[in-house]
C-alpha positions in Angstrom: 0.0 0.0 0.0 1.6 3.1 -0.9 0.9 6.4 1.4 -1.8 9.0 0.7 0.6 11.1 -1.5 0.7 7.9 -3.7 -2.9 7.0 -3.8 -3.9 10.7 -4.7 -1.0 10.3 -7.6 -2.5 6.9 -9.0 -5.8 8.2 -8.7 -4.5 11.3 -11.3 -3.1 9.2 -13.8 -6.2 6.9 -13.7 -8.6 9.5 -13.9 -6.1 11.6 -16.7 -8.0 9.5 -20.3 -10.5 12.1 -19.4 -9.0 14.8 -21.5 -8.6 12.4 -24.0 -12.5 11.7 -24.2 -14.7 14.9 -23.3 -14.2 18.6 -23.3 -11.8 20.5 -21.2 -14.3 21.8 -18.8 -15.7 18.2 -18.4 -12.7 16.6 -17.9 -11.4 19.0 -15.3 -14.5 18.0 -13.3 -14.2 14.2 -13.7 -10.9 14.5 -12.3 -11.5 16.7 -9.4 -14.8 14.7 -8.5 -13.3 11.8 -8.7 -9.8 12.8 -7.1 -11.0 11.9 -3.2 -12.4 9.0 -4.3 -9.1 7.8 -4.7 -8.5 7.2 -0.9 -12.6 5.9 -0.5 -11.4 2.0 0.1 -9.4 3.4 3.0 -12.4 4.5 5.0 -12.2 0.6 6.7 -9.7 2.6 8.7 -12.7 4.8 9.8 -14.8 2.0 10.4 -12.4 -0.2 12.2 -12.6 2.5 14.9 -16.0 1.7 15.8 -16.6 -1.8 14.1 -14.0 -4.3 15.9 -14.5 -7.1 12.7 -13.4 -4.4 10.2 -10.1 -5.2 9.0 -7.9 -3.1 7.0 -7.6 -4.4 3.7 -10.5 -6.3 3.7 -13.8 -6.0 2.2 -13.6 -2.3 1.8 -10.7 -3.2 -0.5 -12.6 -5.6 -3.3 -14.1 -4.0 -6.6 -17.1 -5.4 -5.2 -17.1 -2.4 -3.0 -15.8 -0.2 -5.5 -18.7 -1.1 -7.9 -21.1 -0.9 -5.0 -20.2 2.5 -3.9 -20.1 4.3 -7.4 -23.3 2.8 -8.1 -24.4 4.6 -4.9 -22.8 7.8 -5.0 -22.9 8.5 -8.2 -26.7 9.5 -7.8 -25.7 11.2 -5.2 -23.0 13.3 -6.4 -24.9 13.4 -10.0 -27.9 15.5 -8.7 -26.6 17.0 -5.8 -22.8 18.6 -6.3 -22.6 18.3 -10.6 -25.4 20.5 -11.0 -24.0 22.6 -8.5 -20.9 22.9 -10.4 -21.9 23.0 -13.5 -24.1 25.9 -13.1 -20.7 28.0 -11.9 -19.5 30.4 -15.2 -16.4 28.0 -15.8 -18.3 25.4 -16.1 -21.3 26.3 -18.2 -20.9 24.0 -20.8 -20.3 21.1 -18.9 -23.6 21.3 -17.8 -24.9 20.4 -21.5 -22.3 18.1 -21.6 -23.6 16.1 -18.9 -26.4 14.4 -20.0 -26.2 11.5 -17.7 -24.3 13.1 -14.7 -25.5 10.0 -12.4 -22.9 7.9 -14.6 -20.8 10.4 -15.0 -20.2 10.8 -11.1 -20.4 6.8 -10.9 -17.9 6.6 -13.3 -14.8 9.1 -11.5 -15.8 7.7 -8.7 -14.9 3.8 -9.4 -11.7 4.9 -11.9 -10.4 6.9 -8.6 -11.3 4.1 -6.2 -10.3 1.1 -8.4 -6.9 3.1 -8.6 -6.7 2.7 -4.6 -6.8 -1.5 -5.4 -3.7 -1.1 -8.1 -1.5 0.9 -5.4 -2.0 -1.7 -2.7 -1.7 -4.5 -5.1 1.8 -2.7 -6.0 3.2 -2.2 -2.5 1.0 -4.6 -0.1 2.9 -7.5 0.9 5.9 -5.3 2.3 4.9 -4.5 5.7 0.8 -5.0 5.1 -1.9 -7.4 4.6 -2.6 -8.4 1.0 -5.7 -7.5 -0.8 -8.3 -9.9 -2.0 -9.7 -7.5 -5.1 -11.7 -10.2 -6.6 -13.3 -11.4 -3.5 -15.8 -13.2 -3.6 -15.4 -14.2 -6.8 -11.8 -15.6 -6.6 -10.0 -15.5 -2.5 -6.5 -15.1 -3.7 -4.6 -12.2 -2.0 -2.8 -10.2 -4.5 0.8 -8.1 -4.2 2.9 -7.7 -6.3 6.1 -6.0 -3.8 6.8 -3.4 -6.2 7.1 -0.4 -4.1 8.1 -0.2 -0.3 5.3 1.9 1.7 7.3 4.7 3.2 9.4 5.2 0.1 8.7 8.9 -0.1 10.7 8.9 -3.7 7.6 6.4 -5.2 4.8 8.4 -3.2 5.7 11.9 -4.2 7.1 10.7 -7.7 3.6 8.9 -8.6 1.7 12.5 -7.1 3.9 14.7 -9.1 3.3 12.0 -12.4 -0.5 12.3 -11.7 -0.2 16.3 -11.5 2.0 16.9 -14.4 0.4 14.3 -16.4 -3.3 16.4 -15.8 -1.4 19.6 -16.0 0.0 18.3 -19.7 -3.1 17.1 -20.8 -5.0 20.4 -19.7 -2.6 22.3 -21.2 -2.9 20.4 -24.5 -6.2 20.9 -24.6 -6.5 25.0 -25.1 
């Protein structure tokens, strides 16, 4: 599992195809919607606080979840904060853009979290519990042991990737 800096700089490169596929405005809002999502399968440590069976790394950590909470939220987020947003003067077009904000909300919402999965996967066996991702489908942990948690070189290199990268492609796009 790589720190918060990391997950944040996975989470930007996975969200980044956006500029690729919709308009500048849109794509700057799929990545900042979806940009806190990136730490979403993390809230076990949340839970754990007050739930004594919550394990870290455990169901909260399966693209079960993932699916089940951007099918959730992105309701949510799609008629409550996009329209909100949308209506601002920067973001005016976005609003005709978004014809089904649900799914567009569901959607930055699994990318960022599903990111969360592929950091842990990278960096969990070091000094944490694997992941089951597939779970309950298939119950084999997977780690790979790429990257050492504290490694502040991977963790701040992967953040400033994700920033530049999004910087890049919003740059491109004027």
């Amino acid at each position: 599992m790589v720190d918060v800096s990391g997950h944040l700089g996975i989470a930007l490169i996975a969200l980044a195809p956006a500029w690729l596929l919709v308009d500048r405005e849109s794509a700057l809002l799929f990545v900042a919607l979806g940009l806190p999502f990136g730490m979403l399968p993390d809230v076990d440590l949340y839970l754990r606080a007050s739930l004594q069976t919550v394990q870290h790394h455990g169901v909260t950590h399966t693209l079960l979840f993932v699916g089940i909470a951007s099918v959730v939220l992105g309701p949510c987020l799609g008629r409550t904060l996009l329209p909100r947003l949308a209506a601002s003067d920067s973001l005016s077009r976005t609003a005709d853009a978004l014809d089904a904000p649900a799914t567009f909300a569901g959607l930055a919402v699994l990318v960022a979290a599903a990111s969360h999965l592929v950091g842990d996967i990278l960096s969990a066996p070091d000094i944490s519990q694997p992941i089951e991702p597939f779970w309950p489908v298939f119950e084999q942990s997977l780690g790979l042991d790429l990257v050492y948690y504290d490694s502040n070189p991977v963790n701040f290199g992967l953040l400033a990737a994700g920033v530049l990268l999004n910087v890049g492609l919003w740059w491109w796009q004027r």
